[in-house]
N, C-alpha and C positions, 0 to 999 in steps of 0.2 A: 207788807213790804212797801215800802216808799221808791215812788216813784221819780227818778230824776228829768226834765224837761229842760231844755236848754231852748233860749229864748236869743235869734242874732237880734241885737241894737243897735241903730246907725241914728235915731234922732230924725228919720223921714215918718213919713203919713206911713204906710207900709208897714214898717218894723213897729209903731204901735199899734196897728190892727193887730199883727199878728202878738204882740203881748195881751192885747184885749182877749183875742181865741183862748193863747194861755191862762189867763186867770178864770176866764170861763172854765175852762175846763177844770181848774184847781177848784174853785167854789163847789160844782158839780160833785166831784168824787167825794171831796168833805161831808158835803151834804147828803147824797143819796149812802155811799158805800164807808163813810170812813177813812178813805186811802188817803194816806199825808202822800204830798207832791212836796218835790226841793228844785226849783226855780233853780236855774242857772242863768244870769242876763251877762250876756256874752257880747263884746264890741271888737273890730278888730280895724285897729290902724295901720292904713295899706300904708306900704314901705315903697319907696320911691316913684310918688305919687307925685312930689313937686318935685322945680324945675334943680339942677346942680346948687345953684345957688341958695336954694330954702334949704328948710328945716322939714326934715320928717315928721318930726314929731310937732310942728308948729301949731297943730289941728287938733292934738291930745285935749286940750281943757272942752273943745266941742265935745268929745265922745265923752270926756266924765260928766259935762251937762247931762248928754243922754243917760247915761248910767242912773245917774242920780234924780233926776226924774223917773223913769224905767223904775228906780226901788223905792218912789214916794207913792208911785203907781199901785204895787204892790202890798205898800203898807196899809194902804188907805181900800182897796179892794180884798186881799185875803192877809189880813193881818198876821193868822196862825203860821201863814205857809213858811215853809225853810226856805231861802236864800242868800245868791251869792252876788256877785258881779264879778270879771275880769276883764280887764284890756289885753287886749293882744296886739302883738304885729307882726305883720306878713303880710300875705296872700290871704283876701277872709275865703276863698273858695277853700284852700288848704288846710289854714287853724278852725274853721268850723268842720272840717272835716276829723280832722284830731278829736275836737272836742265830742263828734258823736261818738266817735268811738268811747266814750263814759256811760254815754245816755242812753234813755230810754225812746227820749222822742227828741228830735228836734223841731223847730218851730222857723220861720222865717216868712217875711211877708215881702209881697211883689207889687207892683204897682201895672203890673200889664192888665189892658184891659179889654184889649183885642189884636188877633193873630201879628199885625204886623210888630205893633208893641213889643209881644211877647216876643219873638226875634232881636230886638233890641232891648230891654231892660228887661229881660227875664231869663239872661245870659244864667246866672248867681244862683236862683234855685234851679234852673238844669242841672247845671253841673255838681250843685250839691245831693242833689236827685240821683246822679250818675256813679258819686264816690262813698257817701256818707254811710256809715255803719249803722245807723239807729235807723229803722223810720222816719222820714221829713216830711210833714207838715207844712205844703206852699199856704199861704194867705192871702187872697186878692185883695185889693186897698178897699174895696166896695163892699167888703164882709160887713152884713150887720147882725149876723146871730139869727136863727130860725134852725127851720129845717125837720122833716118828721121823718124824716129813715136815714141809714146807710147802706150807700149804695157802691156795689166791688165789681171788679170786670173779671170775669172768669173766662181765662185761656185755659187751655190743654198740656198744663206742662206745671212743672214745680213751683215755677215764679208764681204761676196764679195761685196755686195750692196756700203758698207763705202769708199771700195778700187776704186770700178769704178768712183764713186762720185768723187772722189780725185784725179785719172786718167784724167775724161772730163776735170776737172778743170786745172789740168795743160795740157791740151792740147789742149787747148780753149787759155791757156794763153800763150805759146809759139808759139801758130800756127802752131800745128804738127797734124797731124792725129792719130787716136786712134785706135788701135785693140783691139776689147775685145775677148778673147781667152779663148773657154770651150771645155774641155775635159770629154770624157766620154768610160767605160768601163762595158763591163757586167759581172757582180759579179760571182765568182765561185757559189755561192750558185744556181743562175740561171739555169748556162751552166750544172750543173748535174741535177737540175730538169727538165730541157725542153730536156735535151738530143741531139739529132742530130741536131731538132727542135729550132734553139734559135730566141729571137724574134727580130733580129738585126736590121730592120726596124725598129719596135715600138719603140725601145729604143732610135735608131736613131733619131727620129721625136720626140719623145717627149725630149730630150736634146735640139734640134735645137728649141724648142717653150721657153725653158729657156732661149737662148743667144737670141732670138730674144726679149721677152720680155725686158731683161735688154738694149738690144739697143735703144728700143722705149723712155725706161724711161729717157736716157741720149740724144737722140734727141727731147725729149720734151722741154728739159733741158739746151738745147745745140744745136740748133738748126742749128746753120753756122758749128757745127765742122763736119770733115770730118772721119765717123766711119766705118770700115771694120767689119765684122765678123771671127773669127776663129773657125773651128768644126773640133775636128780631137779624134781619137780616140786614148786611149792611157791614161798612167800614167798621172796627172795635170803637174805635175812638168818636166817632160820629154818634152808632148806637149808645156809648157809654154817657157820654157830654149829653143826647137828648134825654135817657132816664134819670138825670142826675137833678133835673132844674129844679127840686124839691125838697132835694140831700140835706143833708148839715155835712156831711163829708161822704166825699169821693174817694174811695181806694183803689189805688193800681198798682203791680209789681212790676221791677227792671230787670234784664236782663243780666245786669251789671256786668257792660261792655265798656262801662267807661264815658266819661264825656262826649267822644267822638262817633261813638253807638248813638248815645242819646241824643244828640244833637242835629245827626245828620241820617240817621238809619229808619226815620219814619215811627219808631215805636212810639206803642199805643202811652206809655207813660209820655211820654215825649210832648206826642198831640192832646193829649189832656191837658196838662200844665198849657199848651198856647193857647186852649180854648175854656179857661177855668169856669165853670158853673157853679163853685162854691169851694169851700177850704178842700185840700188835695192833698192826701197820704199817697206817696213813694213809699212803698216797701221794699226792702232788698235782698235777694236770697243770704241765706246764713252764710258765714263767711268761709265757711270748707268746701258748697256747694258752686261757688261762683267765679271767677276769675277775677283775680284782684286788678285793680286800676290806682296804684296810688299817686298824689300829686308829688312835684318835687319835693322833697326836703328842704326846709327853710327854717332858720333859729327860730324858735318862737321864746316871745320874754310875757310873760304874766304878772298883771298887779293884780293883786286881791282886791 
């Protein structure tokens, strides 16, 4: 089965890291598994961007620069691979959100590099984190390729379920070992009712029967891969970010509330993306499971 991967291109530091992540990873599969990959490099020119008096499209030959570089890139690193290119215009939160809906993974790289950053130029993968149909792949600009596991944040509910699932899988498929990593804290509401008294065992033990459960279900599943446990108490997102510094990739699943969830609602996807310790999958539940968020509707026009 070939794999389709859409790759955004803007011609920043950023959007070629994360084409570098992509070809890595085309080389990869070629070489250990066989799997053909078809490259999508995907650009999209924002529409009223300039002033009344310009031209919309006055910045078009910039993004076919990129393009065209983006597929010399290509040619020259995974010569076999299948692809494409398109320009687009819109809204790029929007038409990359179209376009996941084709794919299997999307790809996009950030340039944040810490918390405050990431509130300001790390607007773009939120939000595509928030909407996009495929899995997203954030890329920090400081990505240099490593990494000896993959490492997933296992909550107690579906969203974490979709994300481990997708975790073994790529880590079954590169031959990396897996950590599934659950965090757990005891709620204010507790520590005043039980008083001096808190039940820091019980809570203990019953979280550690959660991440043991979801490991059974991925060694059923998954049986040659190699899976640690992580238990550590503390914020998800703090615990997750400190197991991570060693990753090649970090998984986590959304809620998929929407932009205005992800942005503003604290979640553990959310605070990982501000805090990147290495390339970062968004998973999204499947899409009959979820409540949908779509962006407005906007003509989108296509060059091949």
């Amino acid at each position: 089965m070939v794999e389709k991967v859409i790759v955004a291109i803007d011609g920043g530091a950023a959007s070629k890291v994360a084409l570098e992540w992509a070809l890595d990873r085309v080389v990869m599969l070629e070489r250990m598994q066989g799997t053909p990959v078809q490259l999508e490099l995907t650009t999209v020119v924002e529409l009223g961007w300039y002033p009344a008096e310009g031209s919309d499209y006055s910045s078009q030959p910039a993004y076919e620069r990129a393009l065209a570089e983006a597929i010399r890139r290509v040619e020259k690193v995974a010569p076999s691979c299948r692809k494409t290119s398109y320009i687009r215009h819109g809204v790029p939160v929007q038409e990359l959100t179209r376009a996941s809906a084709t794919a299997d993974l999307l790809v996009v790289g950030t340039q944040k590099t810490g918390v405050l950053a990431g509130t300001v130029f790390g607007t773009l993968p939120l939000r595509l984190a928030a909407h996009s149909r495929s899995p997203v792949v954030v890329v920090p600009v400081n990505w240099q390729g490593g990494g000896s596991s993959i490492v997933v944040g296992m909550e107690d509910d579906v969203t974490a379920l979709v994300a481990v699932d997708f975790a073994a899988r790529e880590a079954e498929r590169f031959k990396l070992p897996l950590e599934i990593v659950h965090a757990w804290m005891i709620p204010a509401t507790v520590a005043v009712e039980y008083g001096a008294t808190l039940p820091y065992e019980e809570m203990r033990d019953a979280h550690a029967r959660i991440l043991a459960g979801a490991t059974r279900r991925v060694r059923d599943a998954h049986p040659s891969l190699h899976i640690t446990e992580v238990l550590k108490q503390g914020t998800a997102a703090s615990v997750l970010v400190a197991a991570s510094r060693a990753a090649s990739l970090v998984v986590v699943g959304t809620h998929g509330r929407g932009a205005v969830g992800s942005l503003f609602l604290g979640s553990v996807s959310h605070d990982v993306l501000l805090n990147l310790p290495c390339p970062v999958a968004v998973v999204p539940r499947p899409a009959g499971e979820r409540a949908e968020s779509r962006p407005d509707s906007t003509t989108e026009t296509e060059k091949r």
